[in-house]
N, C-alpha and C positions, 0 to 999 in steps of 0.2 A: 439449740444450736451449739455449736462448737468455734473453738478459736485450737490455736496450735496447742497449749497446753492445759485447758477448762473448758467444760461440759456445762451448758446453761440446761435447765430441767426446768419446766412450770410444775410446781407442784400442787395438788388438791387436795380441794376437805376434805376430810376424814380416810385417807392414806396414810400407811408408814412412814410414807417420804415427808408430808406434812407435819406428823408428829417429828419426827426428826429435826426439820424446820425450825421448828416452835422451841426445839431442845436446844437451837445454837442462837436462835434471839435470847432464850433466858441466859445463857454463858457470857454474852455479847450487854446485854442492856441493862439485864439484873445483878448477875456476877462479877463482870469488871467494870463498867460504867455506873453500875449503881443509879443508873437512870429508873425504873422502879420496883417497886418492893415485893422482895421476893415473897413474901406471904399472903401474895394476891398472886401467885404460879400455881396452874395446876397441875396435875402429874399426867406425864404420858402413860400410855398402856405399860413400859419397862419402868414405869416408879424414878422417872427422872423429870424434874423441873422444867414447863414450859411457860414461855412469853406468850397472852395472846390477848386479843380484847374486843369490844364490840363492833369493829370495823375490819376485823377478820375475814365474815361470814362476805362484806360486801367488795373484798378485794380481788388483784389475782397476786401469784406471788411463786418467786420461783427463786432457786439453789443455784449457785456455781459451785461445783468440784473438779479438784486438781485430778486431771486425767490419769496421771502416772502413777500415785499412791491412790485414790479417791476419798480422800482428805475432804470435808467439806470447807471451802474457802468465802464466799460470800453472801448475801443476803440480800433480798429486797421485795418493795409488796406495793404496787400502784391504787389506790384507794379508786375505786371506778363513784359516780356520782349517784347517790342511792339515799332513801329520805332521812338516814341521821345523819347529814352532810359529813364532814372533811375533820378527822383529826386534829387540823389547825383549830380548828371554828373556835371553839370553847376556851382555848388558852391563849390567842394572841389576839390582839387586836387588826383587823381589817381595813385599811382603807377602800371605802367605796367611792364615786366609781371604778371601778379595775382599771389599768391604762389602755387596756386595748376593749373597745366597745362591744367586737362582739362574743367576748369572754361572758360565758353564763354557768350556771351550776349546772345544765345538761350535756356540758362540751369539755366542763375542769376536771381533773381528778387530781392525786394528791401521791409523791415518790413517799414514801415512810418506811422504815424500819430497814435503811440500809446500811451492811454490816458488812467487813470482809474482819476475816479469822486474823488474829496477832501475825501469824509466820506468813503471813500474806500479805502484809504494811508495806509501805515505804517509810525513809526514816527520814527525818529532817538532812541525815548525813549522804542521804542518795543522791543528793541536788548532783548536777552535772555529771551524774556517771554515768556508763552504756545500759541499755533497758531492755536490749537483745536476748536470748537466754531463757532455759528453763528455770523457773521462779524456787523451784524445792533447792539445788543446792545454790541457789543465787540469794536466795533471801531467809532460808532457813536453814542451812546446816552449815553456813558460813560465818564466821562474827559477825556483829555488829557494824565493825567500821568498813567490812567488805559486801556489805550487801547492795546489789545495784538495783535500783526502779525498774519496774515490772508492770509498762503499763495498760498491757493485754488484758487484764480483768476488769480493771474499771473501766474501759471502754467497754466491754464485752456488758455487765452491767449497764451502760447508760446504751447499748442497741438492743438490750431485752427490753428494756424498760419506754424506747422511743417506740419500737417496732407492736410492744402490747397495746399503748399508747392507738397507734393506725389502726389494732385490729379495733380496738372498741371506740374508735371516733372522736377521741380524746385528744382536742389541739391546744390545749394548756393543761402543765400542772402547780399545782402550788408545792410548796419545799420549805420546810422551818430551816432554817442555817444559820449560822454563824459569820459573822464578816469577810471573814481568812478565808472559809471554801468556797464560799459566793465570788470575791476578789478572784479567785482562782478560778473558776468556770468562764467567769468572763470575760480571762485572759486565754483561754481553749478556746474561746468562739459559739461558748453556750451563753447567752445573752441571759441574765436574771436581774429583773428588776424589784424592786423592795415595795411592797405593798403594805405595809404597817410598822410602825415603832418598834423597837429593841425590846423585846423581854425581857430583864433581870430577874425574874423571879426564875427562869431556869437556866441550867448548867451545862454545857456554857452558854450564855444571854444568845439568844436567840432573834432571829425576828422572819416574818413571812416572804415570799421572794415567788415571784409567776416566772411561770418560764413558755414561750410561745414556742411551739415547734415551727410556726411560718420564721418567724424571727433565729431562731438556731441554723435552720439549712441555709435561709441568707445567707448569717452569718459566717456558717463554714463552707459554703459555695463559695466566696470572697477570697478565701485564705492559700487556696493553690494547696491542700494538702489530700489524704484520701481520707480525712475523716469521715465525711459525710457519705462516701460509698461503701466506706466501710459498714456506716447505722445502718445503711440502706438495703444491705447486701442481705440475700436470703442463701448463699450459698455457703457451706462450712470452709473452716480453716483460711477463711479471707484478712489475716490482720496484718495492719499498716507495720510496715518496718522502720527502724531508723530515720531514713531517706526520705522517704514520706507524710511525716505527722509529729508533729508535736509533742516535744514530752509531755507526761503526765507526772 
């Protein structure tokens, strides 16, 4: 799908487009985040460093690229439910029962490995400014203190991500987070509730978070804005303006 200025792609195993992929998680998780260690990266077919692992084979996972340069800007990969469960499983802890009853391992899947490129941020200094605008000289070729919020891709990410969600019958997913981006979803009208204890052993402490898609459209059916037709919408070049929706 497309938005005004980003191309969402699903991209598949054993593609160029996939190896590609796998080449802007290692830039993303291993190179600047240092999240993990590059001498567990395999090399693509062009001899460059990929991110991948054994929940790869059981996800779907798909690209955003800046339409004007084709700059690869985001990143994301839904973990569908398949027998070596959920990326969370092993590192956090779970509370059982789930809060909503009829949450099971054949209905959960799991957002991981979501990524947008540096020149594609927001900055802490973008609070309050206009969000309108093509994102290349708005957020990358302008200083710092002039770059405005751009928040056309992450929404375009979370209706790849709701919409892959419908195709495979997927009405919850779990989400390791952080306090400050959980706080902030919940303040958008994406309801996530906390299903287990803070992690400290990872950077930054983490903890597990559900998220219901019955409980989200509620949520942003409630709010009078066009988010929700926007997730909804199967038609390109649909995104909410100013006027309509919420910063990001």
């Amino acid at each position: 799908m497309e938005t005004v200025y980003f191309r969402f792609e699903e991209v598949v195993l054993g593609t160029p487009a996939y190896e590609l992929y796998l080449e802007f998680r290692y830039e993303i998780f291993c190179k600047e985040l240092q999240r993990i260690a590059p001498s567990s990266c395999p090399l693509s077919s062009n001899g460059r460093p990929m991110e991948t692992d054994q929940y790869d084979p059981h996800s779907r996972h798909f690209m955003a690229y800046h339409k004007a340069t084709g700059n690869s800007a985001a990143s994301a990969r839904v973990i569908l439910p398949n027998p070596i469960g959920l990326n969370v499983t092993p590192r956090y802890i779970i509370d059982r029962p789930l809060p909503y009853p009829d949450a099971t391992d054949d209905n959960t899947g799991e957002i991981s490995r979501m990524a947008i490129a540096p020149q594609f941020r927001r900055r802490q200094e973008d609070r309050d400014k206009p969000f309108q605008g093509d994102p290349e000289p708005e957020m990358s070729c302008q200083p710092e203190i002039n770059r405005r919020r751009q928040p056309e891709l992450v929404l375009g990410i979370y209706r790849e991500i709701y919409l892959l969600c419908q195709q495979e019958n997927i009405r919850y997913c779990m989400a390791a987070m952080d306090n400050r981006f959980s706080r902030l979803l919940n303040t958008l009208g994406f309801p996530c509730v906390p299903v287990g204890p803070v992690n400290e052993n990872v950077q930054p402490p983490r903890r597990v978070y559900l998220i219901s898609a019955l409980a989200m459209e509620r949520s942003l059916s409630q709010r009078g804005t066009c988010t929700l037709s926007f997730l909804q919408a199967q038609d390109t070049n649909n995104t909410p303006t100013s006027s309509n929706i919420r910063p990001i």
